[in-house]
C-alpha positions in Angstrom: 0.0 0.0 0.0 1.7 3.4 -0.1 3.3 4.7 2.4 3.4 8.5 3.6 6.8 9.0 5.1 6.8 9.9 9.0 7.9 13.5 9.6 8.0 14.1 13.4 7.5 11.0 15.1 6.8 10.8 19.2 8.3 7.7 21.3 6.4 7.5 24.8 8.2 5.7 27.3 12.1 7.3 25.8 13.9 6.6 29.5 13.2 2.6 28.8 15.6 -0.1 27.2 12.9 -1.0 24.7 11.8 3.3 23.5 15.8 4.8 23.8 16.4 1.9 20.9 13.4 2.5 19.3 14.2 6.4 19.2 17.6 5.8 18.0 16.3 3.5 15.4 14.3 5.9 14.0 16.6 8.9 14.1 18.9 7.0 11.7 16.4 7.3 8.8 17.3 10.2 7.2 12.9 10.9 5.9 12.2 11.4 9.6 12.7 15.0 10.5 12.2 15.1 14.2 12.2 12.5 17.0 10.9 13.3 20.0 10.8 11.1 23.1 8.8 11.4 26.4 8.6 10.3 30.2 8.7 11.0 33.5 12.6 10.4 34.1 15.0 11.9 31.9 17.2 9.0 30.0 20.5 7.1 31.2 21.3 6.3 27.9 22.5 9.1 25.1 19.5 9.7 22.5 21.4 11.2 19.5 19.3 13.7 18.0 16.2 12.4 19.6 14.7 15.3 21.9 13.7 14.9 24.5 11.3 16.2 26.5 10.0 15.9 30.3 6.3 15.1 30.4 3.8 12.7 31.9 1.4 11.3 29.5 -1.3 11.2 32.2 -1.8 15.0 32.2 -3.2 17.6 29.1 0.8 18.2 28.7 1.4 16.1 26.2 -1.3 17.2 23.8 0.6 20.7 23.6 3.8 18.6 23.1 1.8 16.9 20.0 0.2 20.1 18.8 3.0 22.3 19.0 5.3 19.5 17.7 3.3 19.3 14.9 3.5 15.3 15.4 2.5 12.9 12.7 2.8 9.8 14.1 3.3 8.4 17.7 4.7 5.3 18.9 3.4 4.5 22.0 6.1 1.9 24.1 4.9 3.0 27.6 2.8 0.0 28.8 4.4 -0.9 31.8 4.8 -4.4 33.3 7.2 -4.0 36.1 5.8 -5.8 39.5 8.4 -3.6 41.6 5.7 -0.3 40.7 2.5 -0.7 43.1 -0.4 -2.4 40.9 -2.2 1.0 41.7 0.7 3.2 39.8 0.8 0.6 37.3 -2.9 0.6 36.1 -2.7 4.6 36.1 0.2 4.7 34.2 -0.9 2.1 31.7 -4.4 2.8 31.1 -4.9 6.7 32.7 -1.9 7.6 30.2 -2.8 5.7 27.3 -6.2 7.3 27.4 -5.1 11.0 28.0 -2.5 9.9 24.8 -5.1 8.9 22.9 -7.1 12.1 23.1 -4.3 14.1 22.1 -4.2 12.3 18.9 -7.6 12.4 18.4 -7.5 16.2 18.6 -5.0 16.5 16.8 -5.3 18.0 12.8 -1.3 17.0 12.2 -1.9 13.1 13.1 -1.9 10.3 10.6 0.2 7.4 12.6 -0.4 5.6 15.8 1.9 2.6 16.5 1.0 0.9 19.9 2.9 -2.2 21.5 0.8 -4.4 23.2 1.5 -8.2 24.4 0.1 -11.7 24.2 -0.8 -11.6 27.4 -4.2 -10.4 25.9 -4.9 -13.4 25.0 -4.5 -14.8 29.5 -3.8 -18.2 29.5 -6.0 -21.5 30.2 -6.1 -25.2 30.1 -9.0 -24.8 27.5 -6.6 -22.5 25.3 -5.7 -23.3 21.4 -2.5 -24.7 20.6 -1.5 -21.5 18.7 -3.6 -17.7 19.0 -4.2 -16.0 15.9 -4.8 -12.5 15.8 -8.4 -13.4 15.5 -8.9 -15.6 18.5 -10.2 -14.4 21.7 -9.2 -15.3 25.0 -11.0 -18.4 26.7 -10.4 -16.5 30.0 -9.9 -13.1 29.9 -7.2 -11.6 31.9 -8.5 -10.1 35.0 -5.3 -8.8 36.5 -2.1 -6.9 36.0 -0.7 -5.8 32.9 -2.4 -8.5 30.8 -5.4 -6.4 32.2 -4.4 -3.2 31.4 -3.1 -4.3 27.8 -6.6 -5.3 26.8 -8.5 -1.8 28.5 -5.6 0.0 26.1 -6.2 -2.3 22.9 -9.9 -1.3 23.6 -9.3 2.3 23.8 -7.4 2.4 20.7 -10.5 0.7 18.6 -12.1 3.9 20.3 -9.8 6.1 18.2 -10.2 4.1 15.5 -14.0 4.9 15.2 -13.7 7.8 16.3 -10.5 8.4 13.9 -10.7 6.7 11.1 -8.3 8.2 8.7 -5.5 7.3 11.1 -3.1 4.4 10.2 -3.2 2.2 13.7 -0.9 -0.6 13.8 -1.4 -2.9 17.5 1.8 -4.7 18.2 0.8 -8.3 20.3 4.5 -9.1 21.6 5.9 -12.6 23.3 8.3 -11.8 26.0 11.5 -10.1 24.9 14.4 -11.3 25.7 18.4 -10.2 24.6 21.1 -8.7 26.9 19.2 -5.3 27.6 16.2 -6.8 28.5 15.2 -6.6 32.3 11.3 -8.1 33.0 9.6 -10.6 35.5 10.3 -13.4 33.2 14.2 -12.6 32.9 14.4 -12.2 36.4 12.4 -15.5 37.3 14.8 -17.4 34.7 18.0 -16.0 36.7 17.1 -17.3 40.2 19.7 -19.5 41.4 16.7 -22.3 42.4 13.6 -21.6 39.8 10.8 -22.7 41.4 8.4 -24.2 38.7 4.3 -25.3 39.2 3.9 -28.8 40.0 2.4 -31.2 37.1 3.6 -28.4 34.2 5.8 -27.6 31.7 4.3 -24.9 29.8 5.5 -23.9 25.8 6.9 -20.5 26.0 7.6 -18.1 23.3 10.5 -15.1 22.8 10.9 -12.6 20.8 14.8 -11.0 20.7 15.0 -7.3 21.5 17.0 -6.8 18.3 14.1 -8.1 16.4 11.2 -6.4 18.4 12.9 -3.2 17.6 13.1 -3.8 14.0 9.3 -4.7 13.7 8.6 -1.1 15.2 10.9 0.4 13.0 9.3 -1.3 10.1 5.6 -0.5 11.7 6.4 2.9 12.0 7.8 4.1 8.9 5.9 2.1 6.4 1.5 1.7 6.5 0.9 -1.5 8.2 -3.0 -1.1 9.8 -4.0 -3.8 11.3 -3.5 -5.9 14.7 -0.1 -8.4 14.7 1.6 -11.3 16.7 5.1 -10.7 16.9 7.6 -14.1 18.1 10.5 -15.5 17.2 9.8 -19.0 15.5 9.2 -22.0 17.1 9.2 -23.0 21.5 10.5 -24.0 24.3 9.2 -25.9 27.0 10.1 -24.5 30.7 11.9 -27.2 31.5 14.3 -27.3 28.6 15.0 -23.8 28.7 15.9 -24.2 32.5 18.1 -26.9 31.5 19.5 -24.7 29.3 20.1 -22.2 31.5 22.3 -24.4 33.8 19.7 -24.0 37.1 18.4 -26.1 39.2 14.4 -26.4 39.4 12.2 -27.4 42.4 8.1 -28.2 41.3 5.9 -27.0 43.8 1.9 -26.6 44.4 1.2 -23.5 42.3 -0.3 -21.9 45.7 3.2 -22.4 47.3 5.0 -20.2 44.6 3.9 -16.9 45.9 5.5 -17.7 49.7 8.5 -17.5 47.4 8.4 -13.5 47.0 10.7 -12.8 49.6 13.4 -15.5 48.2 13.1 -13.5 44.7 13.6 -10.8 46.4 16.4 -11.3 47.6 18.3 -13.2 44.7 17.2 -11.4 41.7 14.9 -8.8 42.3 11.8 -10.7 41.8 8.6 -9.0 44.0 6.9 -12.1 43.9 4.8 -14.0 41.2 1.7 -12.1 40.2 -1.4 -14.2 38.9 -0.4 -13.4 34.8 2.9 -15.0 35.6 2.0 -17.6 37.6 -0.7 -18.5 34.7 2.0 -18.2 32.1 3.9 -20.6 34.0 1.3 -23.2 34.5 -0.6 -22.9 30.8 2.2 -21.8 28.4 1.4 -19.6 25.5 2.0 -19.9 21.5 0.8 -17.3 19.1 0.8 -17.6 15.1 3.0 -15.0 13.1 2.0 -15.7 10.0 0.2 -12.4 9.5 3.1 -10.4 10.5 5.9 -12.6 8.2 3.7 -12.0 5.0 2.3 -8.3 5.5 6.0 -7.1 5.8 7.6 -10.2 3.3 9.9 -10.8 6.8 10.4 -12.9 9.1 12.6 -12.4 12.8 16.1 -13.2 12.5 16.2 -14.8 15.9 14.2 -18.2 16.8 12.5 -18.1 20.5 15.6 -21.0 20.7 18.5 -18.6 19.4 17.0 -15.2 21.1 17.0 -17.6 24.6 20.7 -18.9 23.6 21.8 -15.3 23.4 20.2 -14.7 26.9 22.0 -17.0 28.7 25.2 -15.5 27.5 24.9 -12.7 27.7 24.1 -13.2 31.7 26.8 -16.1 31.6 24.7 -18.8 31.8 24.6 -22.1 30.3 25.8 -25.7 30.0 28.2 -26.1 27.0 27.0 -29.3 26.2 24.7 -29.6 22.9 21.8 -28.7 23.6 20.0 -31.6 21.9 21.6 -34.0 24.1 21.0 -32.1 27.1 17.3 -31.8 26.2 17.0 -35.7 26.1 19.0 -36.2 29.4 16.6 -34.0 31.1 13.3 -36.1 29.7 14.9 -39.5 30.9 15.9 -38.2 34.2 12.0 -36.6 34.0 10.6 -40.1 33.3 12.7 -41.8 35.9 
């Protein structure tokens, strides 16, 4: 379809690994005029010609920064999933922000491009789930806490816009976990605990999606026309217990209510503030999404399996048995069977 080029594009959520990459990303193309990045916090990292600016999404500000900006398109990366923020922040912050965002483009006579990342956590996780979501599927149980929560209220709000909006270009990103050496979530955090505590009776499928590839997709998303709603993983799975093999660390299975007594010990090994009910889900169910929709609407496909974005995980965090992983991955079945 064609494409109008992006001439001042916004990045919410700058003073994060995932936004200061994207921003940099996009100030290398030489059709994008202006790159300006928001937050709360000012950045640790240098943004190039990226400016920034100081403002919280949750207030009118940053429809004056839109309108006197004279933004085209906004990339909205500020869905936050951290469990060390109070669920209370967290919810404001997510949902609060995204719908004062949302208004701003709405009012906005300069606006043509919204670009919103999301996650597969819209989807929850279920014994009665499919093998593999498309982007069609609905969840069998919708999420009813945390982020997955807040992802779907935001995903709502933005068919809002569209309605309300409809000669925007609105692309929803649906992302697996990232993982990669700058990546710092629940899940990477869980992985690194020197005993992983896993839920008794399962071994969910799990699905990554390397930073380096993530980044690339919102690259592509944001300066070409893609409308539409996309899963976006690295191919195939791994199964908890192989990638803890992997990983070199010892797992104990306990009763699923057990886990969150754990808090404290995550606490103090890795920074882990315990295992909220989306994790603890993930962990029991799994979850696999589809990507063909995204592989042919941009003729691409991410560089990095969910095996090879995990490989590069573990060393960059010096992890890891040396062995071949094959092997390894049938030692661990027998001694499962034994």
């Amino acid at each position: 379809m064609p494409t109008a080029a992006a001439r001042v594009v916004l990045v919410t959520g700058v003073s994060r690994f995932l936004g200061a990459r994207v921003a940099n990303a996009l100030q290398a193309d030489p059709g994008i005029e202006r790159v300006i990045g928001v937050d709360t916090v000012p950045p640790t990292t240098p943004l190039g010609r990226t400016e920034f600016v100081r403002v919280d999404i949750r207030t009118p500000s940053i429809a004056k920064v839109i309108a006197s900006a004279g933004v085209d398109t906004v990339v909205h990366l500020s869905l936050v999933t951290a469990q060390s923020v109070p669920r209370s922040k967290v919810k404001e912050l997510n949902v609060i922000g995204t719908m004062q965002l949302l208004a701003a483009c709405q009012r906005s006579p300069d606006m043509r491009k919204l670009v919103v990342r999301s996650s597969a956590a819209v989807y929850g996780a279920s014994p009665m789930d499919p093998a593999v979501f498309t982007e069609q599927d609905e969840p069998v149980e919708a999420p009813s806490h945390g982020y997955a929560k807040d992802a779907v209220e935001v995903e709502g709000y933005v068919r809002g816009l569209q309605r309300r909006r409809s000669d925007l270009t609105v692309t929803v990103l649906r992302f697996v976990n990232f993982l990669g050496p700058g990546v710092d979530s629940p899940l990477t955090r869980y992985l690194r605990m020197p005993v992983v505590p896993t839920v008794l009776g399962f071994d969910p499928r799990l699905q990554f999606v390397h930073e380096d590839d993530g980044i690339e997709v919102l690259r592509r998303m944001t300066v070409e026309d893609h409308p539409g709603t996309y899963n976006v993983a690295g191919d195939g799975v791994l199964l908890l217990s192989q990638a803890l093999r992997r990983a070199g660390r010892p797992f104990v299975p306990l009763p699923a209510q057990s886990l969150s007594v754990l808090g404290d010990l995550g606490r103090r090994f890795a920074g882990q503030t315990g295992f909220s009910p989306e994790l603890l889900r993930l962990l029991m169910y799994g979850r696999v999404v589809d990507t063909s929709r995204l592989v042919a609407e941009l003729s691409w496909r991410p560089k990095h399996s969910t095996e090879a974005a995990f490989a590069e995980f573990l060393s960059a965090h010096g992890m890891g048995h040396p062995g071949p992983l094959g092997l390894l991955d049938r030692l661990g079945a027998a001694l499962t069977r034994r």
